[in-house]
N, C-alpha and C positions, 0 to 999 in steps of 0.2 A: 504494500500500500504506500502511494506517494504520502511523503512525512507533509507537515504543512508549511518549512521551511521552504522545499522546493517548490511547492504551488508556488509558494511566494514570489522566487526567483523567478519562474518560468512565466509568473503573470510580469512583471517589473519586464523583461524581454520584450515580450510582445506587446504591449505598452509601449516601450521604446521605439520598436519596428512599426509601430502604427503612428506615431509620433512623425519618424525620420519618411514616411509616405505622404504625412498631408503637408510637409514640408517640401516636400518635393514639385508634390503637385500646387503647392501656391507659386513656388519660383518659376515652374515653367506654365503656368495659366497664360492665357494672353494679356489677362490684365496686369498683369507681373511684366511681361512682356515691353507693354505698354510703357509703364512707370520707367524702363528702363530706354526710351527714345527719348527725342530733344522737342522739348516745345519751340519749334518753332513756325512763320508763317513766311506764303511768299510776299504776302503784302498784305497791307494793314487794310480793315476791311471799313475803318474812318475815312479810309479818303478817296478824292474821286476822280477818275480814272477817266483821262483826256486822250491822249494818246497808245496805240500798241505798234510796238515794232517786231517782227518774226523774220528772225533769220534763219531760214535752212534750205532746204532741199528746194522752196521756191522763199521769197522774200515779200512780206507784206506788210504796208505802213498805212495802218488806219489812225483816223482823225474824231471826234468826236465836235458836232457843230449843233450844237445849242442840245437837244433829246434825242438828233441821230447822227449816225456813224457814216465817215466819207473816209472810201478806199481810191489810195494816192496809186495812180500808174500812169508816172511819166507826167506829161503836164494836164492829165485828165484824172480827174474829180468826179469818181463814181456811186454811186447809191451800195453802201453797206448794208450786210445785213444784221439790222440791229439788235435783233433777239436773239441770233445766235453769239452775236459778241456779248450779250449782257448776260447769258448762261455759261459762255466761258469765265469772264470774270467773277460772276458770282462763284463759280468750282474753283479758282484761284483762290479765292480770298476763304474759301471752306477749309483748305488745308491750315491744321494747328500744329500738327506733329511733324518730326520727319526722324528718321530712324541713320544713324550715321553707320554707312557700310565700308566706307574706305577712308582712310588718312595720305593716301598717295597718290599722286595725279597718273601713275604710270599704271592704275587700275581701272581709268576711265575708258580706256575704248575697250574693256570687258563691256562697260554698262553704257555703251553707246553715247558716251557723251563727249566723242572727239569725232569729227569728218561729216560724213552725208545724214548720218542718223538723227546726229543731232540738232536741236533748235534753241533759236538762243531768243528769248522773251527779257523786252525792254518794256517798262511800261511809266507814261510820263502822266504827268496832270496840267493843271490849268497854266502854267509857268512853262513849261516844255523841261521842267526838272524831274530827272530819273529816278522815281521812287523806287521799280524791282530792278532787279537786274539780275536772272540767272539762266540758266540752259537747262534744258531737257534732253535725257537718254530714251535710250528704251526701254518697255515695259521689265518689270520683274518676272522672275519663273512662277509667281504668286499672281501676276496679269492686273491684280487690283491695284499694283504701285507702280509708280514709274523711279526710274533716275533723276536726280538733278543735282546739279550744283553751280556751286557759286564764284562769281570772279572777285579777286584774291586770296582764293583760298583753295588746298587742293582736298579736300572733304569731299564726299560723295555720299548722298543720302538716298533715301528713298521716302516716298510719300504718296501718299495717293494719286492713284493714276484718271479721275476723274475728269481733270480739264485737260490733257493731255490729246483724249480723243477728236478733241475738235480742232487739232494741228493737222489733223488730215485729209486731203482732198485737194492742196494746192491754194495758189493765190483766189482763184475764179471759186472755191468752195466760201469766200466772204461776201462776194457781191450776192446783193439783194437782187435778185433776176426772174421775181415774177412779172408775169407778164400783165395782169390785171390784178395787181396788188390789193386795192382798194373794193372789188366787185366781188359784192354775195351773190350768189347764185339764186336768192330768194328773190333779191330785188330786179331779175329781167321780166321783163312784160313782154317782150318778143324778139325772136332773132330772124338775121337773115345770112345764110350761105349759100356764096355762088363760088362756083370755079372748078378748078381739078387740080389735084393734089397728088401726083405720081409718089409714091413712098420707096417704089423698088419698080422692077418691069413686071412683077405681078400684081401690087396692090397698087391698083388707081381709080382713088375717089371721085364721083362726080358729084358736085352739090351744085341745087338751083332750088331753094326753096325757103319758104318762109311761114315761120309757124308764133302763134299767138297765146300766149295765156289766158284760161278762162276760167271759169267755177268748178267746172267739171276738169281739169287740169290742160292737155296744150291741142291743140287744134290746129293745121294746116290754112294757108290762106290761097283762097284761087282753086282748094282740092278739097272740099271738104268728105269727100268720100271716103277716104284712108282714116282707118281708126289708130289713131297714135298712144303709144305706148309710154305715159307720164313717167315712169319709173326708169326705162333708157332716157331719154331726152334730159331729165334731173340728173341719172350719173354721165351724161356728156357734158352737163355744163358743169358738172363738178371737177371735173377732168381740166377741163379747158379754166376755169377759172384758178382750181390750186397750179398749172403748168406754169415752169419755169425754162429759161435759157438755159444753156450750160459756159456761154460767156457773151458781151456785149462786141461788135466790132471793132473796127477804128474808128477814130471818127472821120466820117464824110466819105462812109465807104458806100453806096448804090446797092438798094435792092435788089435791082435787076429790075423784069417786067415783071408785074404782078401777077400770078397763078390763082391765087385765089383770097377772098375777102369773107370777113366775117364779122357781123355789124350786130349790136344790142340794144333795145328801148330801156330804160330803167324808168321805173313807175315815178319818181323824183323828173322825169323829164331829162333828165341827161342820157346822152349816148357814149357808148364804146366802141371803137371801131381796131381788128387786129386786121393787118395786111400782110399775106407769106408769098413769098417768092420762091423760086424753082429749085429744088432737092440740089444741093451742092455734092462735089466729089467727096466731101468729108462726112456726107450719111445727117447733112442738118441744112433747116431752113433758115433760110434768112426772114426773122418775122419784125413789122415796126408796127406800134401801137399808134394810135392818133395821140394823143396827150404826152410822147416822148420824140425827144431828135436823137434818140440813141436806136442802134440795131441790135438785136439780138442773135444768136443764135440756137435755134431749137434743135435739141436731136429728132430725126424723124419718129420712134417711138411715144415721144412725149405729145405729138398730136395727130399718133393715131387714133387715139381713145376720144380726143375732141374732136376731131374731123368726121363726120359719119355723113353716110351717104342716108335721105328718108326712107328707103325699102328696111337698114338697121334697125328703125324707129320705130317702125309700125308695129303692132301685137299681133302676135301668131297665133293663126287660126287653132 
């Protein structure tokens, strides 16, 4: 029979060993973890943020002009897009922490933060004085953090990798390139399309038709015999109204001859008027809006879905 000395000992033990586990597991919890990074931020989220400069793989110097954003190429002054710059800077100024991974500069182009990878964010305010100033790597093996660091200093952290995502897609991934920015789809009272829209050597639209809003929802004009389909003609004009460029021209570069036209009543009495011109070698239209002296370019994709021909429209027997 165990004596009750050794109960003793052998409770004291495991005791001990149950001790040296929740110890363990508090040092490596994450919130252990945690306590063990740098409070730090890339910029102070008091203050207000006028300018961004992005140096990398392409280069972008946006301006900020009274409530919106103007993206600088060359000596053209383009419509930014403003919601996306004000959810990158809000995920900028979200970062609190950063976790220091390296003390040596000659470990940075492990973590992408030397040559094509990398991008280097300046960010100014109302004075044109540089409040951030640091570069971005690449993502972690964890994908939730990214790289960065700082100049003068060869530290290399990591931090969340939330505003990171929206360095992707090039200079033209800033501009504001809807085409009817401003146009609900509730407010058209009627439209009119004429023209032909070659897409490829198989798909060629022909439009000549003009349809009307009513109670009962859209109705044909000159045809009233076709029973049209409210539910395609709504997601065409949803189509056509969210579509965007994929970038603006030069300036003063020609349409060409116009292909086709596409005009809107809105109940307020104002019109919309989009004008596309002929499928370029590059697979995109050239479209101009009436209320812009800028040209766009549409990929042919992005109005096939708005382009429809009325047999699309009608309801299947």
């Amino acid at each position: 029979m165990m004596t009750f000395s050794r109960k003793f000992s052998l409770l004291v033990v495991l005791n001990s060993l149950l001790l040296l586990l929740i110890a363990g597991g508090l040092f490596f919890a994450p919130a252990r973890k945690q306590d063990r990074s740098e409070r730090r931020t890339l910029v102070s989220d008091k203050v207000e943020i006028m300018s961004i400069t992005i140096d990398g793989s392409a280069s972008v110097k946006l301006d900020k002009n009274v409530s919106s954003w103007i993206l600088q190429r060359g000596s053209q002054r383009l419509p930014a897009d403003s919601r996306k710059i004000s959810a990158f800077l809000e995920a900028i100024k979200a970062v609190g922490r950063m976790e220091l991974v390296a003390g040596n500069r000659d470990a940075w182009k492990d973590f992408g933060l030397e040559g094509q990878e990398s991008s280097r964010i300046r960010l100014g305010d109302a004075e044109k004085k540089i409040i951030a100033d640091f570069t971005v790597g690449r993502n972690s093996s964890a994908s939730s953090d990214v790289y960065v660091a700082f100049p003068g200093s060869e530290n290399a952290y990591r931090a969340s990798s939330a505003f990171a995502s929206y360095l992707e897609g090039g200079e033209a991934a800033w501009l504001d390139l809807k085409l009817l920015p401003a146009l609900d789809p509730k407010s058209i009272e009627s439209i009119e399309f004429r023209g032909v829209l070659a897409f490829d050597e198989k798909t060629i639209v022909t439009t000549n038709y003009s349809l009307v809003r009513d109670y009962e929802g859209w109705k044909t004009l000159g045809s009233g015999a076709l029973s049209l389909d409210s539910v395609k003609i709504e997601t065409m004009l949803r189509s056509l109204v969210s579509a965007k460029g994929e970038d603006f021209a030069l300036p003063d570069t020609p349409i060409g001859s116009i292909a086709a036209t596409m005009s809107f009543n809105l109940g307020n009495g104002e019109k919309a008027l989009l004008s596309v011109g002929a499928l370029g070698a590059d697979k995109r239209f050239p479209v101009k809006t009436a209320d812009s002296e800028r040209l766009f370019y549409v990929a042919s994709w992005a109005l096939r879905e708005a382009f429809k021909p009325l047999s699309e429209l009608a309801k299947q027997n």
